[in-house]
C-alpha positions as protocol buffer text, in pm:
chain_id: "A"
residue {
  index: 1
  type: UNK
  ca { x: 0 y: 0 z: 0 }
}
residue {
  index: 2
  type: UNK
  ca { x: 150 y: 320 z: -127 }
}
residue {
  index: 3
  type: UNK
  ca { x: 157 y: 650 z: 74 }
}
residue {
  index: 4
  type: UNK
  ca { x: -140 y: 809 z: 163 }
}
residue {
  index: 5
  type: UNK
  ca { x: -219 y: 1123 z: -65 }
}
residue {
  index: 6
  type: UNK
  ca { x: -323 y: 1476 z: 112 }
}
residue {
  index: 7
  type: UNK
  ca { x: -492 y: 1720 z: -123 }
}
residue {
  index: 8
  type: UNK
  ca { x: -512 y: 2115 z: -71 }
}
residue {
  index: 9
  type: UNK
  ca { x: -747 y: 2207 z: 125 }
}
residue {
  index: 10
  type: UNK
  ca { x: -909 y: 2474 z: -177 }
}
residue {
  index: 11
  type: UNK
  ca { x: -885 y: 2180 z: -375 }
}
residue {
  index: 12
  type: UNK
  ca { x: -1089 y: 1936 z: -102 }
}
residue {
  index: 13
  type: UNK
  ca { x: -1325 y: 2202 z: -97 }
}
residue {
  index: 14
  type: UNK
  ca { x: -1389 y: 2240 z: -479 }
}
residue {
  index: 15
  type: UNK
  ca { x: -1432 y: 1858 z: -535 }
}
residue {
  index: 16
  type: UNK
  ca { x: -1669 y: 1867 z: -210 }
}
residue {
  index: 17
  type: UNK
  ca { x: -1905 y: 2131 z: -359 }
}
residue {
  index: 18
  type: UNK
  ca { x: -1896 y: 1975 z: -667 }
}
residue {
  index: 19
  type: UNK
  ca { x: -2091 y: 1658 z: -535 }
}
residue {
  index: 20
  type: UNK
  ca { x: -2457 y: 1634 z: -549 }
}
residue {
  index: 21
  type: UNK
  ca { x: -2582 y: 1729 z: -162 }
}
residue {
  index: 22
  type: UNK
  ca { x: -2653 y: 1353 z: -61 }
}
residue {
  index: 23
  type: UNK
  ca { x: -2287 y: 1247 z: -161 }
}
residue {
  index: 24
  type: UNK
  ca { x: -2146 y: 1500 z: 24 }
}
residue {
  index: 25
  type: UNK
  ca { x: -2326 y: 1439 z: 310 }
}
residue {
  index: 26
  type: UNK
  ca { x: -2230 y: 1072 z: 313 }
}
residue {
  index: 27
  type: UNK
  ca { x: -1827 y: 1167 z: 219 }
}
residue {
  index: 28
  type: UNK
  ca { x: -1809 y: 1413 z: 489 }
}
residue {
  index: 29
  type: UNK
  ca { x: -1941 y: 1103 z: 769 }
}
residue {
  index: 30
  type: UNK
  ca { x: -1625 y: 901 z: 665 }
}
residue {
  index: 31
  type: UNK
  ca { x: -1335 y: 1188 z: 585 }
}
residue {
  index: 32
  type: UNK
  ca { x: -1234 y: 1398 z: 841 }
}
residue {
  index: 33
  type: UNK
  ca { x: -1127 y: 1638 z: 535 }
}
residue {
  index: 34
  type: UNK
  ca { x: -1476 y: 1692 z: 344 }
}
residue {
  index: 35
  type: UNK
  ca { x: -1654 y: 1663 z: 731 }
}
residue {
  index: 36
  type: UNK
  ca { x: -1426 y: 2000 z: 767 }
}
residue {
  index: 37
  type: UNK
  ca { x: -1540 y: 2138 z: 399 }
}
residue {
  index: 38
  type: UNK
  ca { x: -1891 y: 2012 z: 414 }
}
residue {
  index: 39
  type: UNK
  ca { x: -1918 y: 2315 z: 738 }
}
residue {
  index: 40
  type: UNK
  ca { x: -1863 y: 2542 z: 426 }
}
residue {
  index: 41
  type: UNK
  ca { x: -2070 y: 2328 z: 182 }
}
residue {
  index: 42
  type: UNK
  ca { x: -2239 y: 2635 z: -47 }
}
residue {
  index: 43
  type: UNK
  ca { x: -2508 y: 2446 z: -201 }
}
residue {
  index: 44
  type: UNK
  ca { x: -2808 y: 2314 z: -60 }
}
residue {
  index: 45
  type: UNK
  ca { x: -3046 y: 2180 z: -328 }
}
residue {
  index: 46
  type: UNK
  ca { x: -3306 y: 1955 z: -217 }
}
residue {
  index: 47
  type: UNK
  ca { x: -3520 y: 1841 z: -509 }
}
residue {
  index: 48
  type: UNK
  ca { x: -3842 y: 1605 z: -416 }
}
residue {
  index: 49
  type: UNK
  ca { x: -3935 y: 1526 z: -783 }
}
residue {
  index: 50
  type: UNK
  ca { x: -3580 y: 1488 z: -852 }
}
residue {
  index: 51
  type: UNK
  ca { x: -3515 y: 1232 z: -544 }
}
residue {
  index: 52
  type: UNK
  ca { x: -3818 y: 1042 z: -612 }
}
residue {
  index: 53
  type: UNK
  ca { x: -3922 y: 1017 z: -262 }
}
residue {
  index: 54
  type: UNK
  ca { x: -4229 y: 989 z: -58 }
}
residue {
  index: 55
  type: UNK
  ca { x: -4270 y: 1272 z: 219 }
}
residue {
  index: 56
  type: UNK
  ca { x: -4132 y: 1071 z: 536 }
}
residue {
  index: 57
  type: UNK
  ca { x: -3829 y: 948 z: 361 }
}
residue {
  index: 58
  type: UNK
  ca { x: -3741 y: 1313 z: 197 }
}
residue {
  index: 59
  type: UNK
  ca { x: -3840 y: 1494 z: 519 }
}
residue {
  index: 60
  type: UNK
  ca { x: -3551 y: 1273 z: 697 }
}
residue {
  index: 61
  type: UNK
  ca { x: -3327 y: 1325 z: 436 }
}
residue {
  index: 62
  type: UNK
  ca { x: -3331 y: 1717 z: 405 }
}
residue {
  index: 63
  type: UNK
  ca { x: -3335 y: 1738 z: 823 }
}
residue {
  index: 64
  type: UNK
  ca { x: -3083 y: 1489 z: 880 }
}
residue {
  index: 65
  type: UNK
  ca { x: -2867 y: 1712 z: 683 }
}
residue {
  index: 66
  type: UNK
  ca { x: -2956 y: 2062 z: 810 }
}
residue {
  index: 67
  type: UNK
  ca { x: -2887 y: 1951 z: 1139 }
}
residue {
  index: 68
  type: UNK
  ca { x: -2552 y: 1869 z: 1023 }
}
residue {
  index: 69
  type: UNK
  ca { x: -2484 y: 2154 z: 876 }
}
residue {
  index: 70
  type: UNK
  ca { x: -2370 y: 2462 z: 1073 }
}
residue {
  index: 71
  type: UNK
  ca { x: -2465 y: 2694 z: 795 }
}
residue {
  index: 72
  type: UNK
  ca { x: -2150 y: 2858 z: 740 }
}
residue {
  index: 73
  type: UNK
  ca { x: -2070 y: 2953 z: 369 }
}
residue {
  index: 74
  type: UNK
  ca { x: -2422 y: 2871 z: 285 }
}
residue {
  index: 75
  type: UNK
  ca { x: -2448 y: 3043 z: -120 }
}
residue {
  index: 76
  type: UNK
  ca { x: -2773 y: 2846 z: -245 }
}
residue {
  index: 77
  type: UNK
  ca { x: -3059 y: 2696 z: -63 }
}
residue {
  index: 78
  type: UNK
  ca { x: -3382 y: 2525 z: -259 }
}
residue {
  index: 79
  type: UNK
  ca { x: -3693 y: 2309 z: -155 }
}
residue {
  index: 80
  type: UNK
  ca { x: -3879 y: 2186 z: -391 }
}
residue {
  index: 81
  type: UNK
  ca { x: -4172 y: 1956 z: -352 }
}
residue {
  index: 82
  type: UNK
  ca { x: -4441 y: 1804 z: -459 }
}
residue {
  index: 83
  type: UNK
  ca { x: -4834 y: 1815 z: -429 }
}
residue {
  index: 84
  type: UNK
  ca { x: -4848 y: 1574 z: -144 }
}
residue {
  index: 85
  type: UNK
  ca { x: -4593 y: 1703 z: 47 }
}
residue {
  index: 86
  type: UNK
  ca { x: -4693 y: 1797 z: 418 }
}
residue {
  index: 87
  type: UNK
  ca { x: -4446 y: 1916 z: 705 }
}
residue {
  index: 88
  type: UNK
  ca { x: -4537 y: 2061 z: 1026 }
}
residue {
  index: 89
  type: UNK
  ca { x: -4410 y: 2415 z: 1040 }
}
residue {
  index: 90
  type: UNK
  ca { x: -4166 y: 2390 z: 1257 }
}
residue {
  index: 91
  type: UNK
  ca { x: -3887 y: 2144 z: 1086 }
}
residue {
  index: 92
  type: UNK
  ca { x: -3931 y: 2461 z: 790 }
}
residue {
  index: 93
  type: UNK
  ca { x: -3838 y: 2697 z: 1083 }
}
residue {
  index: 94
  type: UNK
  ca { x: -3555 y: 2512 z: 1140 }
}
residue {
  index: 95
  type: UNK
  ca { x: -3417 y: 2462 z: 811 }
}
residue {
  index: 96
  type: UNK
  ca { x: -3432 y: 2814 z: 722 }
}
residue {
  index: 97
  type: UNK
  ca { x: -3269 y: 2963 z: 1036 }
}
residue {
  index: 98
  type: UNK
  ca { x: -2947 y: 2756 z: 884 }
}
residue {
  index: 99
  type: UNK
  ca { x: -3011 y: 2803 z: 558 }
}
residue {
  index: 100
  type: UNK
  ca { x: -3025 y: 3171 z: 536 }
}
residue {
  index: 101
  type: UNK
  ca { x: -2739 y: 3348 z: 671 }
}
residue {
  index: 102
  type: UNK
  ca { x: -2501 y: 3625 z: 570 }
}
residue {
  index: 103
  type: UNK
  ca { x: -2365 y: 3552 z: 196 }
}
residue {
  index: 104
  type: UNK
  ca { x: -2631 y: 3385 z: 112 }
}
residue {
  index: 105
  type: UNK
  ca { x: -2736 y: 3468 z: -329 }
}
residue {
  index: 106
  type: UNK
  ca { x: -3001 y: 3191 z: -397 }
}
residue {
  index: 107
  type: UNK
  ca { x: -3335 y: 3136 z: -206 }
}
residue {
  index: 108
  type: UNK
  ca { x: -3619 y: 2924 z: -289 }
}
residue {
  index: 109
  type: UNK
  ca { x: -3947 y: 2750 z: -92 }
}
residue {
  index: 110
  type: UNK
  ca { x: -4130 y: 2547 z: -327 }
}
residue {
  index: 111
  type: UNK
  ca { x: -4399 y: 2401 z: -133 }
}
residue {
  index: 112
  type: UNK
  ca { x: -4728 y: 2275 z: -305 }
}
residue {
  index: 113
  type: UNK
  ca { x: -4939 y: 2534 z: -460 }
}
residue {
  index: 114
  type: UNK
  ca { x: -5321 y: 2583 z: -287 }
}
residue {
  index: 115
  type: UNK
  ca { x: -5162 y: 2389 z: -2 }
}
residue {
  index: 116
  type: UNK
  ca { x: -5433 y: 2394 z: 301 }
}
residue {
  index: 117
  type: UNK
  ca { x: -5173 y: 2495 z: 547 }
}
residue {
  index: 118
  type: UNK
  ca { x: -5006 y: 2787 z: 437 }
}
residue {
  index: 119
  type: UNK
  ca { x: -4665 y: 2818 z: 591 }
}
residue {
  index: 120
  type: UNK
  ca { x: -4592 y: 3200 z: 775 }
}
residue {
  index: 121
  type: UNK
  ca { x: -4242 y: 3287 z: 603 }
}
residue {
  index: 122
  type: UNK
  ca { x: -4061 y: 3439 z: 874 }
}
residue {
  index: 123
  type: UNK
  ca { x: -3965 y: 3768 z: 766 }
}
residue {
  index: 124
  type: UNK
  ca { x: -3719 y: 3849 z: 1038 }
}
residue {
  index: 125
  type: UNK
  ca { x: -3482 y: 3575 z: 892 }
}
residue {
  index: 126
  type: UNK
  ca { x: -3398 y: 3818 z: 626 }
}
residue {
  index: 127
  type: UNK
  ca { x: -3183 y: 4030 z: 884 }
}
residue {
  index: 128
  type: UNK
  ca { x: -3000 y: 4328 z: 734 }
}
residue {
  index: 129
  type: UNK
  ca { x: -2629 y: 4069 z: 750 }
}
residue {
  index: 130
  type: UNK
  ca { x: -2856 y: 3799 z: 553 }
}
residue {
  index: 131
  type: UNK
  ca { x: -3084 y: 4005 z: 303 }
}
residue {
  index: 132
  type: UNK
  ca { x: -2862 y: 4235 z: 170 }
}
residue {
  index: 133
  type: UNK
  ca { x: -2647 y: 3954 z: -1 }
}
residue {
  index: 134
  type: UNK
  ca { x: -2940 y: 3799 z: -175 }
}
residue {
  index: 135
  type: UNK
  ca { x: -2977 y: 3821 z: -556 }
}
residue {
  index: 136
  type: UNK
  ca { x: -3223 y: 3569 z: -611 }
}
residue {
  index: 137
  type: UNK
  ca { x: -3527 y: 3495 z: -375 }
}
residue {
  index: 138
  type: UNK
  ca { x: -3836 y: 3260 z: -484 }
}
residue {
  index: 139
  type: UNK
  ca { x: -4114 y: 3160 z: -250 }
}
residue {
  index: 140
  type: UNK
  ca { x: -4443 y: 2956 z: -296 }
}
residue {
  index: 141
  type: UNK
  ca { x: -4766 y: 2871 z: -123 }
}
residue {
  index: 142
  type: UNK
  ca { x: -4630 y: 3072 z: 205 }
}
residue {
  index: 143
  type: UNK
  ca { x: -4811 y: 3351 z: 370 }
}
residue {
  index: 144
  type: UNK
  ca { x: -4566 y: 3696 z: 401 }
}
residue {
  index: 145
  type: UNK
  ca { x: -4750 y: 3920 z: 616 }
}
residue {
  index: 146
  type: UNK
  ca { x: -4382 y: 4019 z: 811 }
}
residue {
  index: 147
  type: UNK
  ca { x: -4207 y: 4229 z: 565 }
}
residue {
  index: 148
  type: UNK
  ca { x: -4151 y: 4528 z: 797 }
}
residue {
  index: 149
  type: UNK
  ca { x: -3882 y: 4277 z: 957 }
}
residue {
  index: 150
  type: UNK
  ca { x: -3665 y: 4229 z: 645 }
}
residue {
  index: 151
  type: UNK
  ca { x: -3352 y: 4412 z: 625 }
}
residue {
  index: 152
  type: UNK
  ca { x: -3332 y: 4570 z: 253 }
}
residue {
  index: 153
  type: UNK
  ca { x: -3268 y: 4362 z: -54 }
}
residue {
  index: 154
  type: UNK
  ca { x: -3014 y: 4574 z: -161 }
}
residue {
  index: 155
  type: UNK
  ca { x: -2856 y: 4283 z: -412 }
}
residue {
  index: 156
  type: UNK
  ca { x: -3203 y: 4157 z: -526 }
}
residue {
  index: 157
  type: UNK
  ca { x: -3216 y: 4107 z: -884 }
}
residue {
  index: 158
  type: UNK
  ca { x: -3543 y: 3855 z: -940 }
}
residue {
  index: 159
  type: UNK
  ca { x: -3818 y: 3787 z: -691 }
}
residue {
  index: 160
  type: UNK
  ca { x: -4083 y: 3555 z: -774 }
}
residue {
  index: 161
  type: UNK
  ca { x: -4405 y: 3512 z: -532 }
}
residue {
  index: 162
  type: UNK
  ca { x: -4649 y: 3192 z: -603 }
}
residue {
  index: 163
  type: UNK
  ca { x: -4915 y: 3190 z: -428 }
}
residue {
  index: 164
  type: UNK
  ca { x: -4808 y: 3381 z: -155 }
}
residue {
  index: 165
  type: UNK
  ca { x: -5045 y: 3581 z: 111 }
}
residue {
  index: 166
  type: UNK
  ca { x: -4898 y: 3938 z: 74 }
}
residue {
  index: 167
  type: UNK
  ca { x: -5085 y: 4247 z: -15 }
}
residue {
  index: 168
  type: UNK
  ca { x: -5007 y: 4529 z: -256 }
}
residue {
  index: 169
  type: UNK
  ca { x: -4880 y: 4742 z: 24 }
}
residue {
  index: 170
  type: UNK
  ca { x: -4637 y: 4501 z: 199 }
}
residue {
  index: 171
  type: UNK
  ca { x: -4504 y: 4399 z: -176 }
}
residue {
  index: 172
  type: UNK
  ca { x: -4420 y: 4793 z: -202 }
}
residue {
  index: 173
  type: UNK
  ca { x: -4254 y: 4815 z: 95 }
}
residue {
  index: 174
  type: UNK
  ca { x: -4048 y: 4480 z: 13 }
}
residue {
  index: 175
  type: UNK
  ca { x: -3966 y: 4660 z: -322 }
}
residue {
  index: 176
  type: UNK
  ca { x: -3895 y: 4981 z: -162 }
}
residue {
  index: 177
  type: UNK
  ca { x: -3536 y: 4861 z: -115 }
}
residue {
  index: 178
  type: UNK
  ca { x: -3482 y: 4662 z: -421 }
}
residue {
  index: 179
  type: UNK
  ca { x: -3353 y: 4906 z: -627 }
}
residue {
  index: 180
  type: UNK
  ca { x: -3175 y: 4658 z: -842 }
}
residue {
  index: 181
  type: UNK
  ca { x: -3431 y: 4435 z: -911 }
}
residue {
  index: 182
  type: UNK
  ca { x: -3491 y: 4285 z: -1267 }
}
residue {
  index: 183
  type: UNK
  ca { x: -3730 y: 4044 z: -1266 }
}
residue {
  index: 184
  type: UNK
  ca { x: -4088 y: 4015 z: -1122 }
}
residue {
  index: 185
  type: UNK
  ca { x: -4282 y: 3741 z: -1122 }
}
residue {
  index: 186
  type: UNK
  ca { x: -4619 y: 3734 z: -957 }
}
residue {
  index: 187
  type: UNK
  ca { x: -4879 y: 3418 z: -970 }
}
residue {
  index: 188
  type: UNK
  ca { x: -5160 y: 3370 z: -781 }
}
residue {
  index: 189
  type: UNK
  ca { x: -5122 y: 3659 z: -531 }
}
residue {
  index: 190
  type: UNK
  ca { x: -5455 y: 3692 z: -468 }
}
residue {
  index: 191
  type: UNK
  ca { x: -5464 y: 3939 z: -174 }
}
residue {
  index: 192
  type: UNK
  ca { x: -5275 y: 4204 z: -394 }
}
residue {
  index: 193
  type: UNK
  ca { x: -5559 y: 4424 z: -520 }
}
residue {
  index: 194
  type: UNK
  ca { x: -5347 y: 4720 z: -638 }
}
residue {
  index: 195
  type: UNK
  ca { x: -5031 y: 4690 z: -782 }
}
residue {
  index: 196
  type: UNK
  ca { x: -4719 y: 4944 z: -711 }
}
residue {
  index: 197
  type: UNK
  ca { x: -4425 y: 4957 z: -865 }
}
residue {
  index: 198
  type: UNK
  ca { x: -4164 y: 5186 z: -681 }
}
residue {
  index: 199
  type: UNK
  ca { x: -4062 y: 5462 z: -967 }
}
residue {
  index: 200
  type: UNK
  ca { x: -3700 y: 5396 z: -913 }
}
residue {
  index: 201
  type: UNK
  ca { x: -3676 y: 5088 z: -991 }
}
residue {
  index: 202
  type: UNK
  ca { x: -3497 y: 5169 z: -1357 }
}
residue {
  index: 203
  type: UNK
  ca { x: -3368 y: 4830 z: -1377 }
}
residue {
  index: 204
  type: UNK
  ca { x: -3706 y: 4639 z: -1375 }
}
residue {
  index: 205
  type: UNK
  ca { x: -3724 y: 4506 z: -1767 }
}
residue {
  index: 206
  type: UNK
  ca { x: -3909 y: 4178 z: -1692 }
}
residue {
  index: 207
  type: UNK
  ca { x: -4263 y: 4146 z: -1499 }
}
């Protein structure tokens, strides 16, 4: 048996986040090289169609992972499910608080549209450290009634609401400090009556 072979660490962590989530998981149990990248993993992409799982199994997946994850370095967080997905609030409480931290570019909820229990999105998760580094932020069948607690999207560049409880007045004030924002895409908002689109926003081309 030849000599053992130690990689750079840069390089450790490049092959690491180059891994689909589940493999990375599993390397970092038996290495205690990727169990010291995969505390900086950046991508956390957890697809239900894509996994082909039923709810228990994918709900055990995705938490045995965010509670093994300290959420340091976090770049990219998704969720997306399925119709017949179902998850009591507070395992989504606790994913989130790890998932969205400072440095943070990529958001998304994808829960299952005209879902009977409409998850309360937790505005005060975007803090001023955590929203302000956010670029791309996607949310669906969640109520967003606490937008007066979000720091200001000063990065935001597309921002798509599904089905999503938030009225024409709270989406102002969430736009109020997007002043780079591109893209809007709105579906199924039913409580926004009026819409209002902040007059600075010159770099809004798509909505």
């Amino acid at each position: 048996m030849g000599p053992e072979v130690s990689l750079p660490e840069d390089i450790i962590w490049k092959i690491h986040a180059l891994m689909p989530i589940q493999d990375a998981a599993r390397v970092a149990c038996l290495s205690h090289d990727f169990l010291h990248s995969w505390r900086c993993y950046p991508k956390l992409i957890f697809d239900m169609r894509a996994l082909g799982t039923q709810t228990r199994d994918f709900i055990n997946i995705v938490d045995h992972i965010m509670r093994n994850h300290p959420g340091v370095g976090v770049k990219t967080f998704k969720l997306q499910t399925r119709d017949e997905f179902t998850v009591h609030p507070s395992y989504l409480d606790r994913w989130l608080q790890v998932a969205i931290t400072p440095g943070i570019t990529e958001f998304m909820l994808g829960l299952p549209i005209n879902s009977k229990l409409k998850y309360n999105f937790p505005g005060s998760l975007l803090s001023p450290e955590a929203a302000h580094s956010i670029q791309y932020f996607h949310i669906t069948s969640c109520a967003f009634h606490s937008v007066g607690k979000v720091g200001r999207l000063s990065g935001l560049k597309t921002l798509c609401l599904h089905d999503v409880g938030i009225t024409g007045e709270e989406l102002y004030l969430l736009l109020s400090n997007s002043f780079l924002l591109e893209h809007l895409d709105l579906e199924s908002c039913y409580d926004i009556h009026c819409l209002k689109i902040p007059h600075f926003l010159s770099k809004l081309n798509i909505l």
